[in-house]
Structures are given as structure tokens and as C-alpha cells.
C-alpha positions as MATLAB code, in Angstrom:
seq = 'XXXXXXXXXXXXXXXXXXXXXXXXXXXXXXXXXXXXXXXXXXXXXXXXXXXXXXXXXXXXXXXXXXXXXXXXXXXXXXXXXXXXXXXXXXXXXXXXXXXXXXXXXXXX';
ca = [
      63.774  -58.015  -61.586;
      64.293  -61.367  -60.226;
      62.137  -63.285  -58.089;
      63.168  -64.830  -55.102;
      61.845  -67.696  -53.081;
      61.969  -68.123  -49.272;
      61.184  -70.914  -46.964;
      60.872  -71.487  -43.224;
      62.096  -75.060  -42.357;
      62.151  -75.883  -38.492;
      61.253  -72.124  -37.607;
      64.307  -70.725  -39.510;
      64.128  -69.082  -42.707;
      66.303  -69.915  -45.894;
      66.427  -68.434  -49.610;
      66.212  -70.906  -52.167;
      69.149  -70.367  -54.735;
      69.042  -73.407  -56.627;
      72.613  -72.699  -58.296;
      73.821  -71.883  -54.673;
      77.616  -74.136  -54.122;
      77.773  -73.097  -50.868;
      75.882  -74.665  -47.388;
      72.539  -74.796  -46.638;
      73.444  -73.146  -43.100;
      75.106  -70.039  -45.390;
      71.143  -69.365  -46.462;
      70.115  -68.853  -43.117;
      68.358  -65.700  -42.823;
      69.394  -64.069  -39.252;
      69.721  -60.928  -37.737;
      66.350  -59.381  -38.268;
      65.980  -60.942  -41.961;
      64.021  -63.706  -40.385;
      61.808  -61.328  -38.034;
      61.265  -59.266  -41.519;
      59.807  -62.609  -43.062;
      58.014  -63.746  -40.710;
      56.035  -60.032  -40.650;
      56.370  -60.319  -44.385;
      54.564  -63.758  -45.231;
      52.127  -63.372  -42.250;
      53.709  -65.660  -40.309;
      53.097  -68.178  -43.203;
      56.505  -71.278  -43.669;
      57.416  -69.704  -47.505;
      56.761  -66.289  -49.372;
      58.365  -64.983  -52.835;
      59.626  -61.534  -53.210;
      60.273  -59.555  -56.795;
      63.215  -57.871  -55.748;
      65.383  -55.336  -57.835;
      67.852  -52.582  -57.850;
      65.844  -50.005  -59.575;
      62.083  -48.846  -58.831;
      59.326  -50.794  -60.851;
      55.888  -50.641  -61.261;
      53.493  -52.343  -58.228;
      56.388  -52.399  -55.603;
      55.711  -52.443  -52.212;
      58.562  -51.711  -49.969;
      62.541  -50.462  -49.888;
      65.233  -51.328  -48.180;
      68.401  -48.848  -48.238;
      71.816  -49.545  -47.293;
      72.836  -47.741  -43.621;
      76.650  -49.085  -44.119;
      78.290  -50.837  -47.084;
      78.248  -54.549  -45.299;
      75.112  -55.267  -45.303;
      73.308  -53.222  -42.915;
      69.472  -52.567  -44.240;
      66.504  -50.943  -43.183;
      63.039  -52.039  -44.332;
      60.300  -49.564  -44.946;
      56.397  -50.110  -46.407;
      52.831  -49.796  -45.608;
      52.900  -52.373  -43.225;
      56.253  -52.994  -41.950;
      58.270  -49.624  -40.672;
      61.555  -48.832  -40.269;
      62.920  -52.634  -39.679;
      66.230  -52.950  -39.595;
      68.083  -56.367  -41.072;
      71.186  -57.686  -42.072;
      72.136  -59.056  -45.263;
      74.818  -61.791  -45.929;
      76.923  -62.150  -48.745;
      74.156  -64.185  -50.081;
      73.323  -60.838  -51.497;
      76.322  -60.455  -53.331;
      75.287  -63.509  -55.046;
      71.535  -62.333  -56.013;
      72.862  -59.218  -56.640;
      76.720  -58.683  -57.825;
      77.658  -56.201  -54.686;
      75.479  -54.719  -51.789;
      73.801  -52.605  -53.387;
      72.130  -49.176  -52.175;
      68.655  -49.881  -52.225;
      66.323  -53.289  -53.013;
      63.028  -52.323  -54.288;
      60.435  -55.330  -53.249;
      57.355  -56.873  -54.045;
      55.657  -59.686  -51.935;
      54.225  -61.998  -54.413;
      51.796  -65.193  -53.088;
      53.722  -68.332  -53.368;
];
């Protein structure tokens, strides 16, 4: 499981990846990943998410793959059916796309 930090600066939403070598601008979240925060953290500037590959214990949400480029759809309680885009930022959290992120939101 790894636990991953996001903050809103200026209304747009970035990941923290301290060992990042890339741009700041290349940790944009866009295309519906931003929307998906902001519904996420309650409209709040930062939230953290345990994310993983595999189901664990107290998760709260999926996302599953619709294509192999980063095409995702969200589903939980409290957010249905949202569809987002992932970068190749996820390649870096995660090795490859992979076919489903299991998620928790934890309080920053």
C-alpha cells in the first residue's frame, strides 16, 4: 500500500512525489482527476489517499481500467461511476497502468 499525498495550489490539484525529476506542471491532475478530488477531500486544498493494486482491509473505493492508457472509472459510497484520466504519473506510483487501484481517503 502506499500513501499518497495531494494538494490544490491556485485551484489546481497536484500529487506530491517528492522523488518526482520531472515538472511540477507533469503533476497536474486534469481530466476529471481534479473534479474526483475535489468530491474526494470535500472541497478541502489537500487530501491523502492509501492506494494499492490489490484489495485491503478498510478501503473505500475502486477505480478499474476502461482502456490500457489511462482511462479510469471511480466507484464508492459517495462518489459513482466518475470517470478520470490518469497520466503516466501512474506509471511512476505504480510500475504500469494497472487494472484496478483500490483506495482509501485518509485525513491529512
Amino acid at each position: 500500500m502506499k500513501k499518497v499525498t495531494f494538494e490544490k495550489e491556485n485551484g489546481q490539484w497536484y500529487v506530491v512525489l517528492p522523488d518526482w525529476k520531472g515538472s511540477k506542471e507533469d503533476l497536474a491532475m486534469v481530466a476529471g482527476a481534479d473534479t474526483l478530488l475535489d468530491k474526494l477531500s470535500d472541497n478541502s486544498n489537500n487530501i491523502v489517499l492509501n492506494v494499492d493494486i490489490k484489495p485491503f482491509k478498510g478501503m473505500t473505493g475502486i477505480a478499474w481500467a476502461t482502456s490500457s492508457t489511462g482511462d479510469y472509472m471511480y466507484n464508492s459510497m459517495s462518489v459513482v461511476n466518475h470517470p478520470f484520466w490518469l497520466c503516466s504519473v501512474a506509471v511512476f506510483v505504480f510500475g504500469n497502468y494497472p487494472d484496478n487501484i483500490y483506495i482509501k481517503i485518509k485525513k491529512k
